[in-house]
C-alpha positions, 0 to 999 in steps of 0.5 A: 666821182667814186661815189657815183661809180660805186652807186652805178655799180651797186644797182648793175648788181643789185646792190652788192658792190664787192665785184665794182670796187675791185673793178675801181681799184684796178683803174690806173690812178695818177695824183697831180703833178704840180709846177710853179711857174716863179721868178721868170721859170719854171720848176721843174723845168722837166717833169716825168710822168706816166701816160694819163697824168695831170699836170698842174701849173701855178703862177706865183710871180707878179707877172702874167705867164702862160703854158703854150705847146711848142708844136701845138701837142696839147692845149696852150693856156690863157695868159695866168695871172699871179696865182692862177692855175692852168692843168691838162692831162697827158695821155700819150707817151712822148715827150712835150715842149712847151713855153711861155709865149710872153717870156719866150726864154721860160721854157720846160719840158713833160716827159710822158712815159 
């Protein structure tokens, strides 16, 4: 992807990309944040990050979960299988609660700041 935007750049310049990367540097990036969904939870149970965040889960247990959006504030998953992964980004600040509709007691929460 960088590549890409770099080469875009390149020729909207005619070929100088000093100008594109430093434009690329000042664009926010966020890494990952990951959670492992094992022995019936979820850890973190709380997660903070800041507003355009990808959060990544993983099943590690045996048995199926999902990531479902209490109140519908993002995207809820399909039901994961034993190392599956589900991952959305946050782009707004506030704080989002969520639950594995199978295991209703699994609960956790995203703080987006």
């Amino acid at each position: 992807m960088k590549r890409l935007f770099l080469a875009a750049c390149a020729l909207a310049l005619g070929g100088t990309t000093v100008s594109c990367m430093a434009a690329d540097a000042a664009m926010p990036q966020h890494k990952p944040y990951a959670i492992t969904i094992q022995n019936f939870a979820f850890s973190p149970k709380t997660l903070t990050v800041p507003a355009g965040t990808r959060v990544v889960w993983t099943n590690r247990d045996e048995e199926p979960h999902t990531v479902t959006s209490a109140g519908n504030l993002f995207t809820s998953s399909k039901a994961l299988d034993s190392d599956e992964v589900y991952a959305t980004t946050f782009t707004k600040p506030g704080t989002y609660a969520y639950y594995c509709s199978i295991h209703p007691m699994m609960v956790g929460t995203i703080i987006v700041q």
